[in-house]
Structure formats: structure tokens, C-alpha cells
C-alpha positions as CSV (number, residue, x, y, z in Angstrom):
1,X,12.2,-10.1,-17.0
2,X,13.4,-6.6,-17.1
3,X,14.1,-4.8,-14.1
4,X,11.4,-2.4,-13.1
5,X,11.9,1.6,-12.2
6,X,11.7,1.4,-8.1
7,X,14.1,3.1,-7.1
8,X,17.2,1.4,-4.9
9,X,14.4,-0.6,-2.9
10,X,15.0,-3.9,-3.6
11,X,18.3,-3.1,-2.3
12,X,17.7,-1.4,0.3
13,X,15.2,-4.4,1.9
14,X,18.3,-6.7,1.3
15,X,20.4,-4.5,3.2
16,X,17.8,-4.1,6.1
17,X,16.8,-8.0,5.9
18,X,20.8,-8.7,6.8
19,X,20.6,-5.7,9.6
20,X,17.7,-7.7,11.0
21,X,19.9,-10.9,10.7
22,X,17.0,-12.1,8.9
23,X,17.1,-15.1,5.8
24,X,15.1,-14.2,3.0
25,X,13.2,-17.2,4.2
26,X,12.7,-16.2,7.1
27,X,11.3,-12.7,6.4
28,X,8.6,-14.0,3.6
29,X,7.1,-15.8,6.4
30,X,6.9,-13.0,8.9
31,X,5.7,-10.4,6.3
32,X,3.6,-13.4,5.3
33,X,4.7,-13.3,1.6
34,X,6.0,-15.8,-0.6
35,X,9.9,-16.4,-1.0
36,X,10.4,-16.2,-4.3
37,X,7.9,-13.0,-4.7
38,X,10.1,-11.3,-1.9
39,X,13.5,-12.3,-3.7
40,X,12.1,-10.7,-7.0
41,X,10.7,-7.6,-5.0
42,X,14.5,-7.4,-3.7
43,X,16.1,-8.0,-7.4
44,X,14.1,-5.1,-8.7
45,X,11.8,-7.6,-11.0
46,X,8.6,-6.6,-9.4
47,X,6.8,-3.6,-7.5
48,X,4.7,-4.0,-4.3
49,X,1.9,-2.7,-3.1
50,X,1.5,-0.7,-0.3
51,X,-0.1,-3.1,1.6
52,X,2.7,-5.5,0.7
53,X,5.6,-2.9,2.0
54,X,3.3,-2.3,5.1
55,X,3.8,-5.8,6.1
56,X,7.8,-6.4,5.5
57,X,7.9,-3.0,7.4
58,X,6.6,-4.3,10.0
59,X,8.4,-7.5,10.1
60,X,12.0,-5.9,9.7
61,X,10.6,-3.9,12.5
62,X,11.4,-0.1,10.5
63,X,8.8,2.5,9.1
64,X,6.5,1.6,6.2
65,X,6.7,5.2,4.9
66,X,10.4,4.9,4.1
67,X,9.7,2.0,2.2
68,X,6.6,3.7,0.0
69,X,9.3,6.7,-0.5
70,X,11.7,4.8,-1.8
71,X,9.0,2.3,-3.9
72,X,7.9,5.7,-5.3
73,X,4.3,5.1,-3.9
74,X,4.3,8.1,-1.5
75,X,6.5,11.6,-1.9
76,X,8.3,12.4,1.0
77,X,6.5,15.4,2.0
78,X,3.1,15.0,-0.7
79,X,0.2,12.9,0.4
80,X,1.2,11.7,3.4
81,X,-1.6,11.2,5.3
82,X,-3.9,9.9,2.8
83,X,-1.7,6.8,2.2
84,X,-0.9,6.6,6.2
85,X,-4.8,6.5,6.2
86,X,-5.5,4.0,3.7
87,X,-2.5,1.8,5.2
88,X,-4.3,2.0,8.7
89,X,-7.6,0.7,7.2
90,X,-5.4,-2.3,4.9
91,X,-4.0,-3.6,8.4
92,X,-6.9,-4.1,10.4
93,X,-7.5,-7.4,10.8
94,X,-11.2,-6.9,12.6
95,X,-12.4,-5.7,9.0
96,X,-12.9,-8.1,5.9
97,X,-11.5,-7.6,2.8
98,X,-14.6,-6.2,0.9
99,X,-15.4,-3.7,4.2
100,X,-12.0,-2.3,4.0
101,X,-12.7,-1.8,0.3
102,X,-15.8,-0.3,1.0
103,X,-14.5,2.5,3.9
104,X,-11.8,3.2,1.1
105,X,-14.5,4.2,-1.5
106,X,-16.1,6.7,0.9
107,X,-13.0,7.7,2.3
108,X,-12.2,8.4,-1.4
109,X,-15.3,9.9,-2.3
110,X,-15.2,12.0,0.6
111,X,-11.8,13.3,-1.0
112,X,-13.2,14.6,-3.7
113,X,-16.2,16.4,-2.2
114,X,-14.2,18.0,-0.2
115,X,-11.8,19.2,-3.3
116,X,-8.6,17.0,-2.8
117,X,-7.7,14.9,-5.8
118,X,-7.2,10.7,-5.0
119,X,-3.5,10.4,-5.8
120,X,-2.6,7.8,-8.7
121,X,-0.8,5.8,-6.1
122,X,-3.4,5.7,-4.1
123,X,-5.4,4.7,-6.9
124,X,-3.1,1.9,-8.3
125,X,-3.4,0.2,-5.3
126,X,-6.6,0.9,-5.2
127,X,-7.0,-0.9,-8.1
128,X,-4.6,-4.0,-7.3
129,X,-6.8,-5.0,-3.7
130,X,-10.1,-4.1,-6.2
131,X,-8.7,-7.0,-8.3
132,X,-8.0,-9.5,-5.5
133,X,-11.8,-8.3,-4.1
134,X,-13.7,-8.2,-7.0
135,X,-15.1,-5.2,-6.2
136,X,-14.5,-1.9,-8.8
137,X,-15.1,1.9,-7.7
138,X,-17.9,3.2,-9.1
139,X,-16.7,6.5,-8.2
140,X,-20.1,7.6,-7.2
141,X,-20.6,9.9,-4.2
142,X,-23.3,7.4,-2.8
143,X,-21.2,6.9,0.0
144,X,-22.7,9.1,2.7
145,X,-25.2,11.8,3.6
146,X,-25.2,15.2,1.7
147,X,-24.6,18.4,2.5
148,X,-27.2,20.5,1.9
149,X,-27.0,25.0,2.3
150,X,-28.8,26.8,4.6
């Protein structure tokens, strides 16, 4: 399997992972991720979501943004609070899986009436919780009440 274009990530989780005094072993369970999908993720053999990258952030105890920078999800200064806000809505755990899909949807289609563009990595991981959900954008503007002049 070739190595995929993600930067120095997977190295830089191994060299966090040992900071944290942490087995690989170990940290798959607290991010609540499989072993070997970790040890690819840190070999370069496969990308994360942001979801995924929220969750070892938060079980090596250091920011998720620094991770999505250096995954390429997020620019360092670009569309930063559009994936902090998606990220927010991915982690609660009082919402289901097909509600959080829904607030992103009108979150999204929000977005665009208001003129701002989704950003393709928003949209690719958009698409890979879609896939685990079964549920597809429609990309409708259903979502909420409209404006109307006057």
C-alpha cells in the first residue's frame, strides 16, 4: 500500500504518542480506534477524518486543530471556524448519529445562503460520516425558514 500525501502526521502522532508515554495499544483504546488502523494512520498508509483526529487529540491530551493542519484538513489560518464548528457538533455524545448529520446539513446550507462556500474538507468528511449514516446531502436549502424583503 503506498503511502499517502499527509503531511509528517503520522509521525508526528508517534512522536506525541511516546511524549504521552503512551503504547500504541494503549492510545487506540482511549481514542477508541482500532490498533492496527492507528499504526497505519502513523505509517502514513491511511488518512483520518476529522472526527478521527478529534478523538486521538483528545486522548494525547494536545489540540485537534494541529493535527487537521498537519492532516491537511484545515489551513492554518482559512476555515477555521467552520471545521471547529462541525468538530463541536461530531463530539457530542447527547446527539445521534443521523441528528448530527442533520444540524450539519443546515449548518451547511446556511453557509451558502449566506454566501460562504462549504470547504472540500469539510465536504470529504462530510461525505465519509454520510457513508457510515446512510444519509446523502441533498443540498437543498429546506433546512430552515426564509428570508423574505420588506
Amino acid at each position: 500500500m503506498a503511502s499517502l500525501n499527509v503531511g509528517n502526521l503520522g509521525e508526528y502522532l508517534r512522536e506525541q504518542r511516546r511524549n504521552a508515554q503512551l503504547s500504541l495499544r494503549q492510545l487506540a483504546d482511549a481514542a477508541g480506534v482500532s490498533n492496527p488502523y492507528l499504526s497505519q494512520i502513523e505509517r502514513g498508509l491511511r488518512k483520518p477524518s476529522a472526527e478521527v483526529l478529534q478523538q486521538v487529540a483528545k486522548a494525547l491530551r494536545i489540540s485537534a486543530e494541529t493535527l487537521y493542519v498537519r492532516a491537511g484538513i484545515l489551513d492554518a489560518e482559512r476555515d477555521r471556524d467552520e471545521v471547529e464548528t462541525r468538530a463541536v457538533i461530531l463530539a457530542d455524545p447527547t446527539l445521534t448519529e443521523r441528528q448530527k448529520q442533520v444540524l450539519l446539513q443546515i449548518y451547511e446550507s446556511f453557509r451558502k445562503e449566506n454566501g460562504f462556500a462549504v470547504t472540500d474538507a469539510a465536504v470529504d468528511a462530510q461525505d465519509d460520516d454520510d457513508t457510515v449514516s446512510g444519509l446523502r446531502t441533498t443540498g437543498g436549502t429546506d433546512a430552515g425558514p426564509q428570508q423574505t424583503a420588506g
